[in-house]
C-alpha positions in Angstrom: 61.8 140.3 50.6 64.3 139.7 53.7 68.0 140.6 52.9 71.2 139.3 54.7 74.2 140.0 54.3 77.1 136.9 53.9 80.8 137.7 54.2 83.5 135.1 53.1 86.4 134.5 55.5 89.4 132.4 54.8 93.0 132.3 54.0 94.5 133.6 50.5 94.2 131.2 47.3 91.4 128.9 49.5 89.0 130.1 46.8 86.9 132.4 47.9 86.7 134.5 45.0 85.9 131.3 42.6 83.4 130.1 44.8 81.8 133.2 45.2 81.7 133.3 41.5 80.3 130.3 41.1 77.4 130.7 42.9 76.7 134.1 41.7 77.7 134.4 38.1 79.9 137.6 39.3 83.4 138.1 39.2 84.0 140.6 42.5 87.8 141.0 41.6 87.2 143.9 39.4 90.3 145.5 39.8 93.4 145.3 37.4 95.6 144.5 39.5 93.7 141.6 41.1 93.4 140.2 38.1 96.8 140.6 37.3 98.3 139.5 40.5 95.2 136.6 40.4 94.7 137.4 44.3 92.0 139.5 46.1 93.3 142.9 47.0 89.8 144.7 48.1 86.4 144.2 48.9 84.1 142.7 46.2 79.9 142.3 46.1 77.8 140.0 44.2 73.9 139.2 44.6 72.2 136.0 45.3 68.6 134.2 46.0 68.8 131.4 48.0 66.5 128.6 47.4 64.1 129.9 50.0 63.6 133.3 48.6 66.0 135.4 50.8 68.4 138.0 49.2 71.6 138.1 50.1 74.7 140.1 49.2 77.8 138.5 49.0 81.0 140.2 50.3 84.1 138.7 49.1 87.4 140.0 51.0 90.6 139.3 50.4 92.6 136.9 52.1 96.2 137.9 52.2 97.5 139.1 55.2 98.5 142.2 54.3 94.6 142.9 53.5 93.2 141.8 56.7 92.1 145.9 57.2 90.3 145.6 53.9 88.4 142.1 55.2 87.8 144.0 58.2 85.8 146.8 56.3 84.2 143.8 54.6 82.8 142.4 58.1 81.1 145.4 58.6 77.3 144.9 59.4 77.3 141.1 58.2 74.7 138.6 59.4 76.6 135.5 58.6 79.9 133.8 57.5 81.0 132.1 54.9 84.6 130.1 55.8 86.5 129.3 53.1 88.9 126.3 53.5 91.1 124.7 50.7 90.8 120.9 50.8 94.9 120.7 50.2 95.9 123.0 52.5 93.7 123.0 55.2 93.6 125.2 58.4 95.8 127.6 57.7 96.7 131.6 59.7 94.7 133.5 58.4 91.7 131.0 58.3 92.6 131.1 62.1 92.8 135.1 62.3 89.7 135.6 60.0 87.9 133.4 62.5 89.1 135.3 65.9 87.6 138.8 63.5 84.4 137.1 63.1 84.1 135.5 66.9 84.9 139.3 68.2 82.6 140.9 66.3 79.6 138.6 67.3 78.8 136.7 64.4 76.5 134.1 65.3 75.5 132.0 62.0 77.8 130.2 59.3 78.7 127.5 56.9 82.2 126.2 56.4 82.9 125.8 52.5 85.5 123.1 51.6 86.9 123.8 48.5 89.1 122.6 46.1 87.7 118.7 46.9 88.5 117.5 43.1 92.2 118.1 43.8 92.5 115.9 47.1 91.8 112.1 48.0 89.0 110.9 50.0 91.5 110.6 53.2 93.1 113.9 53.0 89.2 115.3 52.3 88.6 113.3 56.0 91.5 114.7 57.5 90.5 118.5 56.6 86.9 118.1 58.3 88.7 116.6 61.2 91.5 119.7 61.5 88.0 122.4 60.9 85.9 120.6 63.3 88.5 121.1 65.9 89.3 124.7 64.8 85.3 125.1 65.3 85.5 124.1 68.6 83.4 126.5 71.0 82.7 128.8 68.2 79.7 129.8 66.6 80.9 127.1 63.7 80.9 124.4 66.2 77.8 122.9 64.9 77.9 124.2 61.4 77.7 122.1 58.2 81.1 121.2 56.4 80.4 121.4 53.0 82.8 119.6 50.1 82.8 121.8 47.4 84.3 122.6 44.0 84.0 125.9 41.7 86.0 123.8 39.0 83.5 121.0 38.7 80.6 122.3 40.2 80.1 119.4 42.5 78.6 120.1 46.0 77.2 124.0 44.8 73.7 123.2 45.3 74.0 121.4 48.5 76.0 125.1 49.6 73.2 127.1 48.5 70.7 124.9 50.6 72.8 125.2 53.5 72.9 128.9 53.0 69.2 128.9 52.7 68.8 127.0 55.7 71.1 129.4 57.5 69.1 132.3 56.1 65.9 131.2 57.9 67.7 131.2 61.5 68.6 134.9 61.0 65.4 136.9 62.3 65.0 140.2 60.6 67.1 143.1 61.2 65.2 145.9 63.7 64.4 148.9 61.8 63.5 151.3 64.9 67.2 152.5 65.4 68.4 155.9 63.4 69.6 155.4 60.2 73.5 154.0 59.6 75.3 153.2 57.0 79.6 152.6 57.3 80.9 153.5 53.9 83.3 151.0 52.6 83.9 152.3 49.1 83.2 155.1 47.0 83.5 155.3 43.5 82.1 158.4 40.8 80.2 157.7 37.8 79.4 159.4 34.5 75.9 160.9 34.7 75.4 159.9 38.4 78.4 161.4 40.2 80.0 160.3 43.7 78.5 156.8 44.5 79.1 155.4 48.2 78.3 151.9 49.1 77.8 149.9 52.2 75.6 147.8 54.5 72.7 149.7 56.3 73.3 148.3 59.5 70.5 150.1 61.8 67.3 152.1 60.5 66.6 152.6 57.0 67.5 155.6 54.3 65.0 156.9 51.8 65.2 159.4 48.7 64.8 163.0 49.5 66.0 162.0 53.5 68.4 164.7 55.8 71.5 162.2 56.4 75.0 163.6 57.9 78.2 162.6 57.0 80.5 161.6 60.2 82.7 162.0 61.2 82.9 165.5 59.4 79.0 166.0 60.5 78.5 167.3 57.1 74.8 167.6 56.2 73.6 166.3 52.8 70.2 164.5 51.3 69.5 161.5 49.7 69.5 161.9 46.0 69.4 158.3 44.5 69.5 154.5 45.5 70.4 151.3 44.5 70.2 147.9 46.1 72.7 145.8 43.1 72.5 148.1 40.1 68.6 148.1 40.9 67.3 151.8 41.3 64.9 151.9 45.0 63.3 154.5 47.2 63.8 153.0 50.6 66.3 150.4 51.7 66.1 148.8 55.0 68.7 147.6 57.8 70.8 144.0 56.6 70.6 144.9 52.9 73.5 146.5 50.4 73.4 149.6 49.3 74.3 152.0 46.7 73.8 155.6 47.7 74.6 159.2 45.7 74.1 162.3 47.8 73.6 165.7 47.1 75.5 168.9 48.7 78.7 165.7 49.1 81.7 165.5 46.9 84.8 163.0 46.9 86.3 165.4 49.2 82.9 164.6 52.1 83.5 160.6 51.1 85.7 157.8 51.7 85.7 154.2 53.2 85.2 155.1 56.7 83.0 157.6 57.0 79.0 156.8 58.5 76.1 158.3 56.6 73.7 158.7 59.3 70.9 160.1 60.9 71.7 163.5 61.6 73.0 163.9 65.6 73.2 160.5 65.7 76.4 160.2 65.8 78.6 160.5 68.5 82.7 161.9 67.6 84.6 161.0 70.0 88.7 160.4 70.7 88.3 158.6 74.1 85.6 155.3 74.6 85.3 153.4 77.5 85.0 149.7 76.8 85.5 145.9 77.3 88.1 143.9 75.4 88.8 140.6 75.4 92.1 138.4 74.1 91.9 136.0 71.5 92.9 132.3 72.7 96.1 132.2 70.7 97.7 135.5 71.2 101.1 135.4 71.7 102.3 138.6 74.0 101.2 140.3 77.0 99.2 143.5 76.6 100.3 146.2 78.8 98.9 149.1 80.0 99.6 152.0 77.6 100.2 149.5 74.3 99.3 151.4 71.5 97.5 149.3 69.2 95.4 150.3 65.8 91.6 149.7 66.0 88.9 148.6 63.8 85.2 149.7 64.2 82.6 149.7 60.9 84.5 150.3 58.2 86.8 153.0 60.3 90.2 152.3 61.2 92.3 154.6 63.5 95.4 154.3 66.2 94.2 154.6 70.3 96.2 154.2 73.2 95.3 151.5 75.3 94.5 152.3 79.4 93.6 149.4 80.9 91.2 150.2 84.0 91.7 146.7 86.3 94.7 145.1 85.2 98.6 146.1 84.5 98.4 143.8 81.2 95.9 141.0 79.7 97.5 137.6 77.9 95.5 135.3 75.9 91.8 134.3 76.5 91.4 137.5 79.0 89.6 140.5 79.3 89.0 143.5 80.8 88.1 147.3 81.2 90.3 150.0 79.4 89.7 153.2 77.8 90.8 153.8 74.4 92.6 157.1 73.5 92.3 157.7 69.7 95.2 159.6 68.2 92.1 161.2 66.0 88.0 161.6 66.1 86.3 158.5 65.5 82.6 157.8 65.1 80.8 155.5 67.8 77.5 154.6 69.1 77.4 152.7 72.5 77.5 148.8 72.4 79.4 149.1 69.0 81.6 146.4 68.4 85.7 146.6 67.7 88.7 145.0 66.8 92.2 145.6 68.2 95.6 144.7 66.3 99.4 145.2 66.9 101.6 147.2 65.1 104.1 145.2 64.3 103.5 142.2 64.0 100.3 143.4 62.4 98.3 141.0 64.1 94.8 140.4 65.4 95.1 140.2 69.2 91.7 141.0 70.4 88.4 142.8 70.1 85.8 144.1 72.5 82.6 146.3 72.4 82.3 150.4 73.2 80.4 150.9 76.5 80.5 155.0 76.4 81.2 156.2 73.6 81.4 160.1 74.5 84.1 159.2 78.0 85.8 161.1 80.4 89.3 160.0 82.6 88.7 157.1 85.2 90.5 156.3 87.9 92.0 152.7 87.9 91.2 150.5 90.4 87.9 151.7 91.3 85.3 149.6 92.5 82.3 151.7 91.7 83.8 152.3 88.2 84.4 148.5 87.3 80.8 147.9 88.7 78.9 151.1 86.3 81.3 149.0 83.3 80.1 145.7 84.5 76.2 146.9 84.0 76.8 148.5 80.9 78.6 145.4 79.5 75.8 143.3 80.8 73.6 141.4 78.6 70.3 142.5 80.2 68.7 145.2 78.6 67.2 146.2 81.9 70.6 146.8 83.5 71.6 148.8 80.6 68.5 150.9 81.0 69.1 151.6 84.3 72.7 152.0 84.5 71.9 155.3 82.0 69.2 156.1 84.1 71.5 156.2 87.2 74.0 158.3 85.3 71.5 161.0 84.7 71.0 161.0 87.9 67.8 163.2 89.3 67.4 165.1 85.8 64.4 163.1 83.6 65.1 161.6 80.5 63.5 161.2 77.6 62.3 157.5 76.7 63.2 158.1 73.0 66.9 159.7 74.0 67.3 157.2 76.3 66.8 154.4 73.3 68.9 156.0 71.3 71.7 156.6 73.7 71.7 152.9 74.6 71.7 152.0 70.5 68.3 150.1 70.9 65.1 150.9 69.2 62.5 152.6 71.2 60.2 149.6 70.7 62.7 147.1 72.3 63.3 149.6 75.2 60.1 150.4 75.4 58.4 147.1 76.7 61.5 146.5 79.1 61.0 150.1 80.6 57.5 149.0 81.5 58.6 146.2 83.4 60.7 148.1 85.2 57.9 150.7 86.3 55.7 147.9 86.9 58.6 146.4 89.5 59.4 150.1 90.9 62.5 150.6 89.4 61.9 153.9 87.8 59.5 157.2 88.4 57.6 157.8 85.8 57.1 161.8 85.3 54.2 163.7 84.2 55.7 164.5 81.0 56.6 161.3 79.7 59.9 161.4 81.2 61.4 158.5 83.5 63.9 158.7 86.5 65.6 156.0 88.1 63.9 155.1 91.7 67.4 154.1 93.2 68.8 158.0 92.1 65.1 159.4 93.7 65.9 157.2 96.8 69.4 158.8 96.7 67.7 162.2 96.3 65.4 161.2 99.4 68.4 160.6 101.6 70.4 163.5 100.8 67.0 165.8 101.7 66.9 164.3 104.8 70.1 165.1 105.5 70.2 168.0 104.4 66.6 168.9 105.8 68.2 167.8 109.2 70.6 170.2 109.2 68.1 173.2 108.4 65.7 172.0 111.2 68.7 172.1 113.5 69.9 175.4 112.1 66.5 177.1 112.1 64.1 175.0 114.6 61.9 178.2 114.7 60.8 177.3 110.7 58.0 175.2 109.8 60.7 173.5 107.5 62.9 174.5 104.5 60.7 176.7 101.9 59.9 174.7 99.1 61.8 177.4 96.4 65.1 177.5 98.5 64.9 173.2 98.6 64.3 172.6 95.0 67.2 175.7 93.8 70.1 174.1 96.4 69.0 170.4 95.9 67.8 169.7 92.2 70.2 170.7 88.9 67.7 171.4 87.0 64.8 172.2 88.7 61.7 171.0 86.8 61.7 167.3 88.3 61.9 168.9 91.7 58.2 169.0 92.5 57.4 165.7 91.3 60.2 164.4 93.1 59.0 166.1 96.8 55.0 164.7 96.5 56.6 161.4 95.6 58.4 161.4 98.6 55.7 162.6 100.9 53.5 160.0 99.5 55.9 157.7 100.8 56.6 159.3 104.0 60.0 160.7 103.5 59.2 163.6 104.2 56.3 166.2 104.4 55.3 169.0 102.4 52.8 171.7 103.9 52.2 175.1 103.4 55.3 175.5 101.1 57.7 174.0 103.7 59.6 171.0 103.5 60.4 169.2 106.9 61.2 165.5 108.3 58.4 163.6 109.4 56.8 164.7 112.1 58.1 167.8 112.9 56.8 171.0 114.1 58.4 173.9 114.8 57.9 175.2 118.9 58.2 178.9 119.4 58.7 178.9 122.9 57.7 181.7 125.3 61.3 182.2 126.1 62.4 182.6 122.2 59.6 185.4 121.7 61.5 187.1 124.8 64.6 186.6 123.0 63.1 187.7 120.2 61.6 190.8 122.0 65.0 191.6 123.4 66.7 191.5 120.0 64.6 193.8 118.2 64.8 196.6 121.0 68.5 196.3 120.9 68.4 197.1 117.1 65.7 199.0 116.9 67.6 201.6 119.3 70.4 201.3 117.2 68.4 202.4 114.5 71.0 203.3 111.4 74.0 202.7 113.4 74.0 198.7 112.4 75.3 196.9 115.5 78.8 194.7 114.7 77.5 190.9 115.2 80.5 190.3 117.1 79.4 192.8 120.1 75.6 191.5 119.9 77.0 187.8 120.5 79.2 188.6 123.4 76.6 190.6 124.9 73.9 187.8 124.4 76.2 184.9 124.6 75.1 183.9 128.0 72.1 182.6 126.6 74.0 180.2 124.1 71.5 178.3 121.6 68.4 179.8 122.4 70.3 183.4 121.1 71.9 181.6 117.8 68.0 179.8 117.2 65.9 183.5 117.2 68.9 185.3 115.5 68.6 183.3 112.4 65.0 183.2 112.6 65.0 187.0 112.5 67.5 187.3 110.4 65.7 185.1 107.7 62.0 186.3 108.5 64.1 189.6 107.7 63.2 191.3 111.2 66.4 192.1 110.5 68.0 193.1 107.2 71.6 191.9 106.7 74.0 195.0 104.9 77.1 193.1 105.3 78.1 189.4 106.9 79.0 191.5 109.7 76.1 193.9 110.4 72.6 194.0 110.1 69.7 196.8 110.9 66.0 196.8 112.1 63.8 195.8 109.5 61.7 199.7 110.3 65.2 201.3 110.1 66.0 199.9 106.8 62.6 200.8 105.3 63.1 204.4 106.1 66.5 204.1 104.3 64.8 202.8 101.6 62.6 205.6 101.4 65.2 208.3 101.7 67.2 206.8 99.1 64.2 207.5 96.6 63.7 210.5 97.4 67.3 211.4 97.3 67.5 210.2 93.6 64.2 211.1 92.3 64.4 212.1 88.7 67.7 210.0 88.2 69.9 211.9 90.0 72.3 210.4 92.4 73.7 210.1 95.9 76.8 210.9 97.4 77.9 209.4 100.4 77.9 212.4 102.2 74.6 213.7 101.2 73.3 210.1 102.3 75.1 210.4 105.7 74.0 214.0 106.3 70.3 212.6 105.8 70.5 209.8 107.8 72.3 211.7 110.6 74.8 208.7 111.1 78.0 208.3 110.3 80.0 207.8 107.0 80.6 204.2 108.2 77.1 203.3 108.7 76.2 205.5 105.5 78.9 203.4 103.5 76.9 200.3 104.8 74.0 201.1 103.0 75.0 202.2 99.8 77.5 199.3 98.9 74.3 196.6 100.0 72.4 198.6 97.9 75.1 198.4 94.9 75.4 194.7 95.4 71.7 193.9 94.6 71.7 195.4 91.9 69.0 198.4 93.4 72.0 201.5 92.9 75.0 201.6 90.7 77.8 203.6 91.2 79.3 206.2 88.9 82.1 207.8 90.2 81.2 209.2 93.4 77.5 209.1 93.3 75.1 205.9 93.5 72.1 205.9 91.1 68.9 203.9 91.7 68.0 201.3 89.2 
């Protein structure tokens, strides 16, 4: 059976309670006090079939506006609206602000109720369609039925419930691919069953015996019982009511504003990037810096506003801001909020969560308005991508990637192969995807980079593949991939486990092996007596680049073996160092500088050379004056 979820919206004493009553046999103000008072204080629920076989679940919130928080809960995960309007009074403020609520947090279907129509005369029933069809002007209610109706007679109930029904076969079935989430909006114990928690399953689906976590606590706990109504069920999907009793959770895990969810699939955040946009009537400015008290699921919190692109926003405008919560709040991306003042407490806007795990922006920034902009946008492709560009050249996970951008991985599935199809990612070997404009990114910065090597070192067939992929890729695993993609485009070239530019090859002149020639005999007749660079470039300075080009060719070939920035010694001369150093600590006995210097036959400088390169590899270790080999 497909399940919906209706919430009614309207101004206190319009009748929403009576209505709802009347087409459901249920009384949702069950507290005494609501009776008492004969007003709607908190949320109430009632069942009902349509005509056409749908089963919906009536939420009924209260009207005053000292409750709007508690309608807000309410709106939580609702498919449609019900907008309650008294014949007699008419369009009244909070028929107004309960409207703004429902345009801001994109409810797309609803029927207008018209109540009380035995207590008015046919003109003044005339003049309230004309004042709603003008309040429903460029909303979603524009072209929605205005329905007379009256609980007290019963007149105009059945032509309701057809409308409903009608409405009901517009709304296409809720996804069910998304992690499990539930906001909690009340919870309640009972004898023989314990702590009860209710809500609307707004993404996935929850089943007896599942893992869940409690946010934003991240409290693990399991599935122990459900019901959809008083009716006991083992699985209930997304768009339906729910009862739910957990084990390993107590009142003290529970309360209206907490998510039961899919474990880590929740993100806890106290700073969101997002969009928000002014209602049409608001009355002040918004500044920079407001602080305002925000409304997302069934959670309700204090942030302080930063707006990214503006100093302030006035009615009908919008924006980019972060929001700074004053404590953790629960998000997933492309969640949808609303924002209210403190005092007045009154709705003055709304907007959806782009990153919901931020860090500090800048104001003003062109690139960061334009990442918001794709985020914000409503193609799922740009979405994709924009994520994909923020990972940069690391892979990610189709699956992660789904959940990060709070789609299911079917929906993002078949837009992802358009986009390979069109060359806008790189799909990887291990399922994995990349963004092709971060690879072309990548393919720029090698060049650049492989530029400067090939001027550095011209002697090298290229840059070794191993150096390349540990100074250029964080992590490393994409960095093959990544390279034979290139050279399949003709970036650049791979051979022999060097990386170059295109089409070049490395010319070891005759006059660089004389160079070459020259340099070794100079160090090799120093021997252990490592030459200070300084002396061996003013003594070959005279032949200018060709000297720099063979010295750091040797020097990486290791022909010659650095000991210091400074100094460096014949490759020969540094073996046999190496092998009086083991036999100077066979049996793990160590060295003393002076033993090593009397061995060597050089001085202590020279010796000191040698043993603190040694220590700095990590082949000896000092202990108090001796060095031990490793």
């Amino acid at each position: 059976m497909k399940h919906i979820v209706i919430g009614t919206a309207g101004h206190i004493d319009h009748g929403k309670t009576r209505l709802t009553q009347a087409l459901t046999g249920v009384d949702t103000d069950s507290l005494p006090a609501e009776r008492a008072q004969g007003i709607t204080i908190d949320l109430g629920f009632a069942p009902l079939v349509l005509p056409c076989g749908v089963q919906a679940s009536i939420v009924d919130v209260p009207g005053h506006e000292k409750f709007v928080k508690n309608m807000l809960a309410g709106a939580t995960g609702i498919d449609a609206a019900l907008l309650v309007i008294a014949a007699d009074d008419g369009v009244m403020p909070q028929t107004r602000e309960h409207l703004d609520i429902l345009k801001l947090l994109g409810v797309r279907f609803g029927v207008v109720a018209l109540t009380k129509t035995d207590l008015v005369s046919p003109e003044r029933l005339e003049q309230a369609k004309s004042e709603i069809a003008q309040l429903a002007e460029g909303s979603f209610l524009q072209d929605a039925p205005i329905l007379p109706v009256s609980a007290a007679t019963g007149d105009g109930l059945d032509a309701l419930r057809e409308a409903l029904s009608h409405m009901a076969g517009q709304i296409q079935a809720h996804e069910q691919g998304r992690p499990l989430r539930l906001p909690v909006d009340r919870v309640f114990s009972t004898e023989g069953q314990g702590v009860v928690s209710t809500g609307t399953v707004v993404d996935g689906k929850i089943s007896i015996g599942d893992a869940v976590m409690i946010y934003p606590q991240q409290k693990s706990a399991r599935v122990r019982a459900l019901q959809v109504h008083g009716v006991p069920c083992e699985q209930i999907s997304a768009g339906t009511r729910a009862a739910v009793i957990l084990a390993g959770a107590g009142t003290e895990d529970l309360s209206r504003g907490c998510t039961i969810a899919a474990p880590d699939s929740m993100l806890v955040t106290e700073l969101a990037d997002v969009w928000i946009q002014i209602t049409g009537g608001c009355p002040y400015k918004i500044r920079n810096s407001s602080q305002l008290h925000i409304y997302c699921g069934t959670q309700e919190g204090v942030c302080k506003l930063r707006l990214l692109n503006a100093d302030f926003l006035t009615a009908g405008q919008s924006g980019w801001a972060q929001l700074k919560l004053t404590k953790p709040m629960t998000f997933r991306n492309r969640d949808v909020f609303i924002l209210r003042f403190f005092s007045p407490m009154l709705t003055i806007g709304g907007g959806m969560i782009l990153e919901s795990n931020a860090v500090r922006l800048r104001r003003d920034r062109p690139e960061v308005l334009q990442r918001l902009a794709r985020l914000n946008s409503d193609d799922m492709a740009e979405r994709l991508l924009q994520r994909l560009d923020d990972s940069g050249c690391v892979p990610t996970d189709p699956a992660r990637l789904a959940r990060y951008c709070n789609v299911s991985p079917e929906g993002s599935g078949a837009v992802l192969s358009r986009l390979q199809q069109c060359g806008h990612i790189l799909p990887m070997e291990n399922g994995a995807v990349l963004s092709e404009r971060m690879v072309q990114e990548k393919a720029a910065q090698l060049q650049e980079h492989l530029a400067q090597w090939q001027s550095d070192y011209p002697l090298m067939p290229g840059m070794p593949v191993a150096r390349l992929r540990e100074q250029s890729f964080r992590p490393q695993e994409a960095a093959e991939q990544i390279l034979r993609s290139l050279a399949a485009r003709g970036a650049l070239q791979v051979q022999d486990g060097f990386v170059s530019l295109p089409g070049f090859t490395a010319v070891f002149t005759q006059q660089h092996k004389i160079m070459q020639r020259k340099l070794l005999h100079y160090y090799r007749d120093a021997w252990f007596a490592a030459p200070d660079r300084k002396v061996v470039d003013e003594k070959f300075a005279a032949r200018g680049a060709l000297y720099t080009q063979v010295m750091r060719h040797m020097l990486f070939n290791r022909l010659l073996i650095p000991l210091s920035p400074r100094y460096a010694v014949h490759h020969e001369a540094y073996a046999q160092a190496c092998v009086l150093l083991q036999q100077l600590t066979e049996n793990g006995v160590g060295v003393t500088l002076g033993q090593f210097r009397t061995e060597t036959g050089t001085s202590r400088k020279y010796a000191q050379l040698f043993l603190e390169h040694w220590d700095s590899i990590g082949y000896t270790r000092r202990v108090g004056d001796a060095h031990f080999r490793l």
